[in-house]
N, C-alpha and C positions, 0 to 999 in steps of 0.2 A: 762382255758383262751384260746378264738381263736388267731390264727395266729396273723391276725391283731391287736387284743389289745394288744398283746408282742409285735408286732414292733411300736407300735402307744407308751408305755409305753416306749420302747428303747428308741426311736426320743426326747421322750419328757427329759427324762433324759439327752440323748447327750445333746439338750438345754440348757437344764437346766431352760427352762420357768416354772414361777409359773404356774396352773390349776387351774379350779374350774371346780368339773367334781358334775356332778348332780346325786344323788343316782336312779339309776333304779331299778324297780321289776325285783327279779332272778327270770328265768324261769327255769326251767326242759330243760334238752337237748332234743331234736324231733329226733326220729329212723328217719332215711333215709328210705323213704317209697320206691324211687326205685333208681336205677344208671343210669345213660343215657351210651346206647353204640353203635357205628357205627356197623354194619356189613353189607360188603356190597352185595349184592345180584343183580346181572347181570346174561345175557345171557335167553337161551328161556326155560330154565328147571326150572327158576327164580319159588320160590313159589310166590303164592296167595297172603297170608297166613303171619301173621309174623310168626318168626323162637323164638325159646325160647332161648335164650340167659342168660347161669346162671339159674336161677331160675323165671325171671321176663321177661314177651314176649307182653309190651304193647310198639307199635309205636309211636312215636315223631312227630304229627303233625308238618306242617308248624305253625310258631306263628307270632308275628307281627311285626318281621323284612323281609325285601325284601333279599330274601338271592342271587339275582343275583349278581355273580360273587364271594362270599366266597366260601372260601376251608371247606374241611369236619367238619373238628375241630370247624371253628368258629363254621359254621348250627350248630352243634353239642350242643354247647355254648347256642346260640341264641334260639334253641328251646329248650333244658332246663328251660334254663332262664323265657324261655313263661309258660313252664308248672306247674314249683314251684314258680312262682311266678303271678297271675292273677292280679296284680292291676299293672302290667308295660302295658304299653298300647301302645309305642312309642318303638322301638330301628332303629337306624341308621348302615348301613352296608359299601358297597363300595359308596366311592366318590372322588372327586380327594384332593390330599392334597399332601406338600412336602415329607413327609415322605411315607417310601413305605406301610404301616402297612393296610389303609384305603386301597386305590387303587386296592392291589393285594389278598383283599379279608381276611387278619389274623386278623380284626378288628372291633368290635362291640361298640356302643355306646348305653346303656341300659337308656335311657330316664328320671330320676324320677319326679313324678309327684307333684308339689307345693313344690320342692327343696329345699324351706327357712325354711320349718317347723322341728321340732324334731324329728319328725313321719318320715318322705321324706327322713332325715339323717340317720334316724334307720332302714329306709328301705332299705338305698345303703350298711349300714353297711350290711346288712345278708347278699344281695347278691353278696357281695366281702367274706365274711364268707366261701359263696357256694361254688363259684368260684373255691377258694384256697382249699377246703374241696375235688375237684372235678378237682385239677390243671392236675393231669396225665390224664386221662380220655379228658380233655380237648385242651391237648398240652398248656397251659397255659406259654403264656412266661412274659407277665407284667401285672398291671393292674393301673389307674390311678384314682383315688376317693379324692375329696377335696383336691387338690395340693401333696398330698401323691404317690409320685412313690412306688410300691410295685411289686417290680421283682418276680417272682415264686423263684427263686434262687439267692441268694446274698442281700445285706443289700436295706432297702427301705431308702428312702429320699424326703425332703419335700421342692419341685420346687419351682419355681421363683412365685413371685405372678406378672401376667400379667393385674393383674387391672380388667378381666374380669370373670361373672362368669362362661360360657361356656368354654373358654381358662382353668381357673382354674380348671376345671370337677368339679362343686359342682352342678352342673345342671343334669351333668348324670355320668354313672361308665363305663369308657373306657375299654374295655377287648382284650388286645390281646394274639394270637394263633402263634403257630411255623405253624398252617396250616391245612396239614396233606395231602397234594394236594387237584387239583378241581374235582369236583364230576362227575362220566362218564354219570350219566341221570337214573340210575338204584342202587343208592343206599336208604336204607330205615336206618330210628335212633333209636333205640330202648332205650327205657326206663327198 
């Protein structure tokens, strides 16, 4: 059972709301085809070339978040995200907001696409799945999906319903980062 369905399972117990949960097809678990990892490579001796990292030496495109002004951690996130997942087509990075999380770069919003469907909901589930499968690697400190608070550390909880669904995150999966600092201009991501 992933992360998320023990704490989605907890929540609903604390409630203690009835469910009607729909029988899915079990699939077989998927090997992790690669790890994404920063390293960073500066100055004029800098290789070409990626660097083989572990076993696995392919580079992390840019994907299709504006990564102007995130720290390494999120890019890190954000082009991940782009590369295990091809049908996200939208994420949002820095903008301004009251909290600091948007602004100073530790926060992604992973776009889904036709939200309302079954399919759109079973899509933000794997990519919170990922996430959390990929929290250290990521500096992962929270993440927010369908009014669902899900801290990397400490119990999850299920927010205020704001009437909205953008506010509620059932539009997109909120990811943030402790960071990891901003990028000097010479770092490259490897997968």
């Amino acid at each position: 059972m992933t992360r998320r369905k023990r704490l989605l399972a907890w929540l609903a117990a604390l409630l203690t709301v009835p469910a009607v949960v729909a029988a899915a097809p079990v699939q077989p678990p998927q090997p992790a085809a690669w790890e994404p990892q920063i390293v960073p490579v500066t100055g004029p001796g800098a290789p070409a070339t990626a660097q083989l990292v572990g076993s696995v030496h392919r580079v992390l495109a840019a994907g299709v978040c504006d990564e102007r002004g995130l720290q390494m951690q999120t890019i890190l996130a954000a082009r991940a995200i782009s590369a295990k997942f091809p049908e996200i087509t939208r994420m949002g990075g820095v903008r301004a907001d009251s909290m600091k999380w948007h602004p100073n770069g530790l926060a992604i919003d992973v776009m889904i696409p036709d939200w309302g469907t079954p399919a759109a909901r079973a899509l933000g589930d794997r990519i919170v799945d990922y996430v959390f499968d990929n929290a250290k690697r990521f500096g992962l400190e929270y993440v927010i999906w369908q009014r669902m608070y899900l801290p990397a550390k400490g119990k999850p909880h299920l927010m205020a319903d704001l009437g909205d669904p953008d506010a509620n995150h059932y539009t997109h999966v909120h990811i943030s980062t402790y960071g990891g600092g901003y990028p000097s201009g010479g770092e490259r991501y490897f997968a």
